[in-house]
N, C-alpha and C positions, 0 to 999 in steps of 0.2 A: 504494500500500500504506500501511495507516495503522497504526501498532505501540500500542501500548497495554498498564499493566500492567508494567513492566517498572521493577525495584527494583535499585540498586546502591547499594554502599558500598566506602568509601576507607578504609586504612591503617588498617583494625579488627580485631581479632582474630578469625580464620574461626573456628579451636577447634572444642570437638564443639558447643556451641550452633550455631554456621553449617551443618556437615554434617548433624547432626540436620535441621535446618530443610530444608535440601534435598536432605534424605532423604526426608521427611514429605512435600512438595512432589512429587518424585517418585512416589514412592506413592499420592496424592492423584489424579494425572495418568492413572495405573495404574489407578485405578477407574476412572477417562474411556473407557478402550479396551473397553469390553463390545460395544459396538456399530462396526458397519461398514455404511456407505451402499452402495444399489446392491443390486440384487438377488441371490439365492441362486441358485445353480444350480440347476438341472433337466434331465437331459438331455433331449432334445427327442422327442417322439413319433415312433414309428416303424410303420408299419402293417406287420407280418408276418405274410405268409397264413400257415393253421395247417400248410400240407404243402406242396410241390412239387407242380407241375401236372403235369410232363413226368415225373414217377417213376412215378404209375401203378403195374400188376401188375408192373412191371419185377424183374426176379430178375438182376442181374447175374452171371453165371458168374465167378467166384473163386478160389483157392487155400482151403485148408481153415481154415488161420492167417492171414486176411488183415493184422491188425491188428499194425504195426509194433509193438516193444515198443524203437526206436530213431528216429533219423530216418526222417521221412515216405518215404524214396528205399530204405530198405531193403525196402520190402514186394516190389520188381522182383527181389529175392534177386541180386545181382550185384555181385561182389565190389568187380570193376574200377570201376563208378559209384561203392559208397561211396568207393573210395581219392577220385577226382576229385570229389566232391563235399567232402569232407572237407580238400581245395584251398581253397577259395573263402575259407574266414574265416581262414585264413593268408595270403593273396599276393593276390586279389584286389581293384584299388586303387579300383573303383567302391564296394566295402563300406568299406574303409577312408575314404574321405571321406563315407559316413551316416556312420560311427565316430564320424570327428572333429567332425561337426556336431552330432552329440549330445553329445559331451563340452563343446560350446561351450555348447548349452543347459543342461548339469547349472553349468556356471560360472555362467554370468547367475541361475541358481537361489542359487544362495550369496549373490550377489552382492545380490541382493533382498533375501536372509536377514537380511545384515548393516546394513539400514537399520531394523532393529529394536533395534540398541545404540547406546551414544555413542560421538559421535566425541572420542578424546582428541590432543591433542597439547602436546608441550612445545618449548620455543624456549631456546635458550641463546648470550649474546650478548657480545663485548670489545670497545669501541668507545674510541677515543681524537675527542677533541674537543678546539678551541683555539677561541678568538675575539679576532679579531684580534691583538694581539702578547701576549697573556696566555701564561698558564703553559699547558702541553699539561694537559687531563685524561682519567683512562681509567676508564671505568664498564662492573663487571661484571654484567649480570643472569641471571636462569632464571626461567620461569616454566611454566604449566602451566594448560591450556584445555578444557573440555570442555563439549560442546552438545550435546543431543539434543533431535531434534521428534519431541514424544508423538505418538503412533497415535491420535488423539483418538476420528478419522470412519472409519477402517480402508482409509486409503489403501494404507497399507503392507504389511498384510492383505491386501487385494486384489491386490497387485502380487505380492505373494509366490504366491497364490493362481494369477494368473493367468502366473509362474514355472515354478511348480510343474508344472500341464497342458501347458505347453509342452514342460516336459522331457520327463513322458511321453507327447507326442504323439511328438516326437522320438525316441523308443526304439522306439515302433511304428512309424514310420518306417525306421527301421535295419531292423528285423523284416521290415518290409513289400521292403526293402531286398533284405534275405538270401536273400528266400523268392522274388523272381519272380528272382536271378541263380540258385538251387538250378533252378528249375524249367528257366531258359533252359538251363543244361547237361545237365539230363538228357534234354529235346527233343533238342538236336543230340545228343546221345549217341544216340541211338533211331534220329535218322536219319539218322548216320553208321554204325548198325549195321545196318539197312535197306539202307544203299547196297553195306555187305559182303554181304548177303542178297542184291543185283540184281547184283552182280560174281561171284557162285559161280552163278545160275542162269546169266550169261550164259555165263561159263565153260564149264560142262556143255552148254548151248545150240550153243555155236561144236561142240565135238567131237561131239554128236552130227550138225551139220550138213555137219562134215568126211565121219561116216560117211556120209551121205547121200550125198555125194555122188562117194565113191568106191564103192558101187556104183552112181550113175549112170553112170559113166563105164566100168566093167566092163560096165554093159546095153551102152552105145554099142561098147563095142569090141567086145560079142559080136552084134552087129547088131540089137539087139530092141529097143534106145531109140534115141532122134533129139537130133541136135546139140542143138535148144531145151532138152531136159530137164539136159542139161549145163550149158548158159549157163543155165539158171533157177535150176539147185541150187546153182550160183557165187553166184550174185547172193546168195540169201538168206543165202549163208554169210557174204560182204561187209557185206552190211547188217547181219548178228548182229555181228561183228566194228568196225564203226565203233561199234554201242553197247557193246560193251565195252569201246572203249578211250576212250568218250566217260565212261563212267562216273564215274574217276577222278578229275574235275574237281570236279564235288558234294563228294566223301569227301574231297579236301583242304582245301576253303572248311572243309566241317565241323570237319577237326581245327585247321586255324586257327581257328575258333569257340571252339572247346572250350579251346586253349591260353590264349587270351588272358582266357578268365573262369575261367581258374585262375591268373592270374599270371604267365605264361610268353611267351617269342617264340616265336611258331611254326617259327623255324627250331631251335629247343631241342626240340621238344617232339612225336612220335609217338607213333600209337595202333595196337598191333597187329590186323588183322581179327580177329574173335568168333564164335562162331554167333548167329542171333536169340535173343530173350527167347523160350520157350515158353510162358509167361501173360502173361496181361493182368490184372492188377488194376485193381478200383478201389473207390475210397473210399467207405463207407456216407455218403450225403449226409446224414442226421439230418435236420433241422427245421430250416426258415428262420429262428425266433429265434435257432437258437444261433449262426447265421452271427455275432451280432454281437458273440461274445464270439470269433471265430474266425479272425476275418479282421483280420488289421495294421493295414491298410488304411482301413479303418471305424474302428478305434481312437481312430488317430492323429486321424481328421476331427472325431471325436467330443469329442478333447482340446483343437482347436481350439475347437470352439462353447465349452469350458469356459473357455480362457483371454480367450476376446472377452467370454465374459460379466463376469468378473473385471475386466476393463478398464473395464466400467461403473460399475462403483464408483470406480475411480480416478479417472474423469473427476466422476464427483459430486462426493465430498469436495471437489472445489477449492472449490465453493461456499462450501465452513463456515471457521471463523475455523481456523487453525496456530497450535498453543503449542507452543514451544520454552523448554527449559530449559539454562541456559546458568552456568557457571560459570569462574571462573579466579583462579587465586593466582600472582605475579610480585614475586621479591625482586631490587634493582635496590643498587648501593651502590660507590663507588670505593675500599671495602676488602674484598678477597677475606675475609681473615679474618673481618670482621663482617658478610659476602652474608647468612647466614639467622636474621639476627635480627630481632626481632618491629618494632622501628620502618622496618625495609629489608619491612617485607610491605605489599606490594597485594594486596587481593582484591576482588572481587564478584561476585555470584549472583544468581541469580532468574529468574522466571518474562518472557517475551512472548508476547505475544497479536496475530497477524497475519492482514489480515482486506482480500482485492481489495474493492474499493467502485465501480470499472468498468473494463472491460475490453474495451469495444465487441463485445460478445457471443462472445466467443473462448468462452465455460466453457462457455455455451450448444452451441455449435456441435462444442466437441469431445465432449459429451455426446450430441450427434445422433449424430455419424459413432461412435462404440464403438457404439451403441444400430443404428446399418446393416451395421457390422461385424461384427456378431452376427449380424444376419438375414441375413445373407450367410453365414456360416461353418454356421447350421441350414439353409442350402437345400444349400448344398455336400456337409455330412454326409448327408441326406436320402438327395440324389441320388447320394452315394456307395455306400449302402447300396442303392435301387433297380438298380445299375449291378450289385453284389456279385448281389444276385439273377436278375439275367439271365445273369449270367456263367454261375452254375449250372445256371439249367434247361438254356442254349444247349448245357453242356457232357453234363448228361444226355442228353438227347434225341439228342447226337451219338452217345455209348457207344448207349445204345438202338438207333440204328439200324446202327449199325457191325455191332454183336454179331451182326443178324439179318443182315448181308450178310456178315460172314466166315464164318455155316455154308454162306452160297449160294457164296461164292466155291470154301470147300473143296470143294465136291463138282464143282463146275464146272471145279477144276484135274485132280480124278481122272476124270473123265470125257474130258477133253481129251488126259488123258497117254494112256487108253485107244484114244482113238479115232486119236491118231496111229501107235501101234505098230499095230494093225489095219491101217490104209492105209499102212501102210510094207508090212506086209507080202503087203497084196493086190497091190501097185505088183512089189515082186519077182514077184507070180506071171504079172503080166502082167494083173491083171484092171481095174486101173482105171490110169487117166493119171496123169501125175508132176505134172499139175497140183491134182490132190486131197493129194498128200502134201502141197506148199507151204500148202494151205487150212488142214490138218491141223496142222502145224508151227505155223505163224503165229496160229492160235484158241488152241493149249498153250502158247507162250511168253505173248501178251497175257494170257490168262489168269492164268498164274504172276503176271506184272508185277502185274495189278490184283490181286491178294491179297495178294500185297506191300504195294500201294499204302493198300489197309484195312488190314492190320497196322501198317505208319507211322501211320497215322491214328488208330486206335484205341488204340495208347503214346501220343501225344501228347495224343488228348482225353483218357487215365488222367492224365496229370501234369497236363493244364489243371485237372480236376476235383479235385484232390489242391490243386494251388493254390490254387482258387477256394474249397473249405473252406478254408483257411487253413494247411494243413500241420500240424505240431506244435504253432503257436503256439499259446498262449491269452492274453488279454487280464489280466496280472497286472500295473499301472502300479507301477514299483521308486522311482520319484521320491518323497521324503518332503517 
């Protein structure tokens, strides 16, 4: 490093002629700063088809008021989800450390802030000295120091700059944070209500198979049915009964789920059974551009490309000369009473000029990796955004096809509940076998299960789809 430029003076009167001057100096420096190296932002292009592939003539079936006028979870109209959703940003500790990673990034933001002022500091000192058997002496000083390196090249611009995107890449993150633990609770919510859904069908399933088979066993004792129909109608009753008690294993994993992303030990924390949701909603998908004001996610990717780009300039500027301005006043004297008088003053001020002359290609090389750091952070965002848009169609086309199999499923459970009360009661008349009932039985419960099984599925692809828009969020960066 070669310093250059750089003026001091001794035991002179600073006065306003000194501050004036490195006032003016100052100021002088201040025009310096118009400019900052390194490229301007731009966010990076993104190809958005103009529509959704898989939306199509699709008409999703809906409630009348679809459009939450609260959180995204309220459009399910269900009380008990807002309470537990309304959980999460109190006691859940997975959001509470996004929290604090973002408050860590708004600090490092200040923190940049502050290399745009000088730094001041003062010193105050009592020292006793002797030399060899002389008299002791005691000297009192204070003095006062302050140095600031102008923004010449807009290093400090840039850092703040690239500060700044980081913080709010970091709040889209929290965001991004909030919105897939909301979504994760209201899945298992869904399908911890589901599983209350598959323990009330089985429910009803066991007693109706009890009735079964207390009049099979009325035919056998009246002579017009055979042992077999007895031990068959046992059986099915058994097998109903081992899934109902199998059930219950699901529905506690789930409410251990559910506790723990609200903050809670599962041994604290029960869910009473519900009925099912009776709708299905889901979210108008609008237009792939808007995804990218919509989704955390992309935000946050998008704040990176900002702050790597800002990194480029910081790495330039090392290039160009540093001028710092430096100043200090230090009254020094072994009589307290006479410390701040004018021949007890030291001062000096003025301008340096500091400028690498080699460096075995370091400036060089960290100018490449910002400049790969960037093109890394626009393929990331890119490909964040391409991923944002599969997520969607995958989710549409799921809803789409769901919708057209829950009307097959419904008519396929009333036809089934039909067709076994029929051969229940052809069986009572004697006209067909007790092996038609079981066929009969066994087609209306799987039936039941698999509409069940669409129901599950089609809450869950609603809340993927609800997430995959982005929820409530919109992309408003709060970082100044």
């Amino acid at each position: 490093m070669v310093a250059i430029a750089t003026v001091t003076a001794d035991r002179g009167g600073f006065g306003m002629n000194g501050v004036g001057r490195f006032l003016m100096a100052s100021l002088g420096a201040l025009c310096l700063t118009a400019c900052a190296v390194g490229p301007s932002y731009v966010r990076p292009d993104v190809a958005a088809p103009a529509a959704w592939r898989e939306l199509g003539d699709w008409l999703p079936a809906q409630p009348a008021d679809l459009a939450s006028r609260g959180p995204w979870w309220q459009v399910y109209a269900d009380p008990v989800l807002d309470d537990l959703e309304g959980r999460i940003d109190v006691s859940n500790q997975s959001l509470k450390a996004a929290e604090a990673a973002w408050r860590q990034s708004t600090a490092l933001l200040k923190a940049a802030r502050a290399s745009y002022w000088p730094g001041v500091s003062a010193t105050g000192a009592d020292t006793r000295s002797r030399r060899g058997t002389g008299p002791t002496q005691t000297t009192q000083s204070v003095g006062a120091t302050a140095s600031w390196e102008v923004d010449v090249w807009g290093s400090v611009r840039r850092g703040v700059e690239s500060a700044r995107a980081s913080a709010q890449g970091s709040a889209a993150q929290l965001a991004a944070v909030r919105l897939s633990l909301q979504a994760s609770l209201a899945t298992n919510y869904f399908e911890l209500r589901i599983q209350d859904g598959v323990q009330a069908l089985l429910d009803s399933t066991v007693e109706g198979y009890q009735q079964a088979l207390k009049i099979t066993e009325n035919r056998y004792r009246a002579g017009v049915a055979t042992r077999a129909d007895v031990v068959t109608a046992r059986t099915q009753l058994l097998s109903a009964q081992a899934q109902q008690t199998n059930t219950g294993i699901l529905r506690a994993q789930l409410e251990h789920a559910i506790a723990v992303l609200i903050g809670q030990a599962p041994a604290n924390f029960t869910l009473a059974a519900a009925p099912l949701p009776t709708a299905v909603p889901e979210a108008p998908a609008g237009v792939p551009s808007a995804l990218l004001q919509r989704r955390p996610d992309i935000a946050a990717s998008e704040r990176q490309v900002a702050a790597a780009n800002a990194q480029i300039g910081v790495a330039t500027a090392a290039y160009f000369p540093s001028l710092t301005l430096s100043g200090s006043e230090n009254y020094a004297t072994s009589l307290v009473s006479s410390l701040f008088q004018i021949p007890n003053r030291v001062w000096s001020y003025g301008p340096s000029l500091a400028v690498s002359l080699f460096d075995g290609g370091a400036r060089r090389a960290r100018v490449a990796q910002a400049r790969a750091s960037y093109d890394q952070s626009v393929a990331n965002y890119r490909e964040t955004v391409l991923a944002a848009f599969q997520q969607v169609e995958d989710d549409v086309v799921t809803l789409r096809v769901l919708q057209r199999q829950a009307g097959i499923e419904d008519s396929l459970v009333k036809s089934a509940r039909e067709a076994e009360a029929l051969t229940l009661n052809q069986y009572k008349a004697g006209t067909v076998p007790y092996s038609s009932v079981i066929t009969a039985q066994t087609t209306r419960l799987s039936s039941e299960q698999s509409a069940l099984a669409v129901l599950r599925s089609r809450l869950s692809g609603s809340v993927a789809l609800i997430a995959a828009l982005g929820g409530n969020w919109s992309a408003t960066p709060s970082a100044n």
